[in-house]
C-alpha positions as CSV (number, residue, x, y, z in Angstrom):
1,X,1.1,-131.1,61.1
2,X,4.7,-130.5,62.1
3,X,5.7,-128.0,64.4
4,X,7.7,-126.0,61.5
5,X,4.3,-126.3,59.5
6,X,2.4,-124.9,62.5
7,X,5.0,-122.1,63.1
8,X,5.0,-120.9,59.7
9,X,0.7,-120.7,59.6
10,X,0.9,-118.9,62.9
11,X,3.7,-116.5,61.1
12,X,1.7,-115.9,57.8
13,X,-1.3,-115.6,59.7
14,X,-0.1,-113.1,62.0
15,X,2.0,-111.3,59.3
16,X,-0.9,-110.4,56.8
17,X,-3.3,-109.3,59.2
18,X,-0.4,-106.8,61.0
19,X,0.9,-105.9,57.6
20,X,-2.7,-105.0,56.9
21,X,-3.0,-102.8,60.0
22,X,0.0,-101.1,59.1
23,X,-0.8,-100.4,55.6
24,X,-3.8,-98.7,57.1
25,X,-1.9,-97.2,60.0
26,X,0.5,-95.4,57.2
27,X,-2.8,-94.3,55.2
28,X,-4.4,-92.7,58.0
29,X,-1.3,-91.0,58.9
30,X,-0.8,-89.6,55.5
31,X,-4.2,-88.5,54.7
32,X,-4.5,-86.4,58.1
33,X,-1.2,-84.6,57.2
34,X,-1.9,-84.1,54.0
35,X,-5.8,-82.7,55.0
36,X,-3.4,-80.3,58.0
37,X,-1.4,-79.1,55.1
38,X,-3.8,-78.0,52.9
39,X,-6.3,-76.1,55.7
40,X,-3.0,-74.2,57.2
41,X,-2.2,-73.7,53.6
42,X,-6.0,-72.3,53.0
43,X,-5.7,-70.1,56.0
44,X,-2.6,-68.8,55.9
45,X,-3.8,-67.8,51.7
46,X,-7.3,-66.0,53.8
47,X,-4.5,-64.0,55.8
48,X,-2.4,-62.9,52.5
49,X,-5.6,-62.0,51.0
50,X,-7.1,-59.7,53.8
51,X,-3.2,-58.1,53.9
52,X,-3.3,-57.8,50.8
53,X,-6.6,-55.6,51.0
54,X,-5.8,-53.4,53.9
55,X,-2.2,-52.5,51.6
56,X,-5.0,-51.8,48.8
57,X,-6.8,-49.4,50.6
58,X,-3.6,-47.8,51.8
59,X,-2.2,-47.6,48.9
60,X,-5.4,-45.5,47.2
61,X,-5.2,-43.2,50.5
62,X,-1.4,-42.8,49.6
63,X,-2.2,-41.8,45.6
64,X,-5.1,-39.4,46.8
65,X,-3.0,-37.4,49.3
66,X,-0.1,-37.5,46.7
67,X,-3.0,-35.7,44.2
68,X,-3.9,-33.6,46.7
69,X,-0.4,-32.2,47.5
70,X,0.7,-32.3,43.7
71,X,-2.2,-30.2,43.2
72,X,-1.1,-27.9,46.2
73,X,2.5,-27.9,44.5
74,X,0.4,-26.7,40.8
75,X,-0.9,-23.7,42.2
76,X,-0.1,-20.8,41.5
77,X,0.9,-18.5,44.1
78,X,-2.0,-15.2,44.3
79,X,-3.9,-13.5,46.7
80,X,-6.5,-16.0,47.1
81,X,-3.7,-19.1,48.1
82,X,-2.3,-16.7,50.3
83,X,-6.0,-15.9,51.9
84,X,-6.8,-19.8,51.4
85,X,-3.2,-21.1,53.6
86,X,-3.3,-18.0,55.9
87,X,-7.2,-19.7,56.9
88,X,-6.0,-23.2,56.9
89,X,-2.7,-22.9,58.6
90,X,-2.7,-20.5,60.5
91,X,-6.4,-19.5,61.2
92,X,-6.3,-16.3,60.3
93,X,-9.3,-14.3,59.5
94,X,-9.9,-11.2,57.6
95,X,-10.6,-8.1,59.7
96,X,-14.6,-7.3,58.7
97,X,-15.5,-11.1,58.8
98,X,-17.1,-12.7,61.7
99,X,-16.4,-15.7,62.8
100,X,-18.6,-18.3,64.7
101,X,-17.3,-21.0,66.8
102,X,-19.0,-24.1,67.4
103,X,-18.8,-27.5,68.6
104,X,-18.4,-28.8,65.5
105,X,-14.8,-26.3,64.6
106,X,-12.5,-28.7,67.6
């Protein structure tokens, strides 16, 4: 064999076997990036959905206490929302009642 014969076996033997490697280098590469993208993908969609849970709650407490003070805004104003406020507000009692203070009033 001829040296240029021997050179280009030693070439084409140690091309395919690198190009091989790479190829499989390349692979690797792109499958782990592509399995990092999805699980930060996955979690950060686990984050959104527990947000989007706690603004769900929040949002019912919001419409209740909106019902509650729309129904304050409906009443009509009589003795007994005057008694009823002048108890809430300003803890005011009528004169013959008694009133009894436990731990469970603070």
């Amino acid at each position: 064999m001829s040296e240029k014969n021997l050179e280009r076996a030693v070439k084409k033997g140690l091309s395919a076997p690198f190009s091989r490697v790479l190829l499989r280098l390349l692979l690797s590469v792109l499958v782990i990036a592509s399995i990092t993208v999805f699980v930060t993908g996955l979690m950060k969609y686990d984050e959104l959905q527990r947000e989007k849970e706690t603004l769900e709650k929040e949002k019912e407490a919001l419409e209740l206490e909106i019902e509650e003070l729309q129904y304050l805004l409906d009443c009509p104003v009589d003795y007994d929302y005057i008694i009823r406020v002048a108890r809430e507000k300003l803890g005011l009692h009528l004169p013959d009642e008694i009133i009894y203070y436990t731990d469970q009033n603070k």
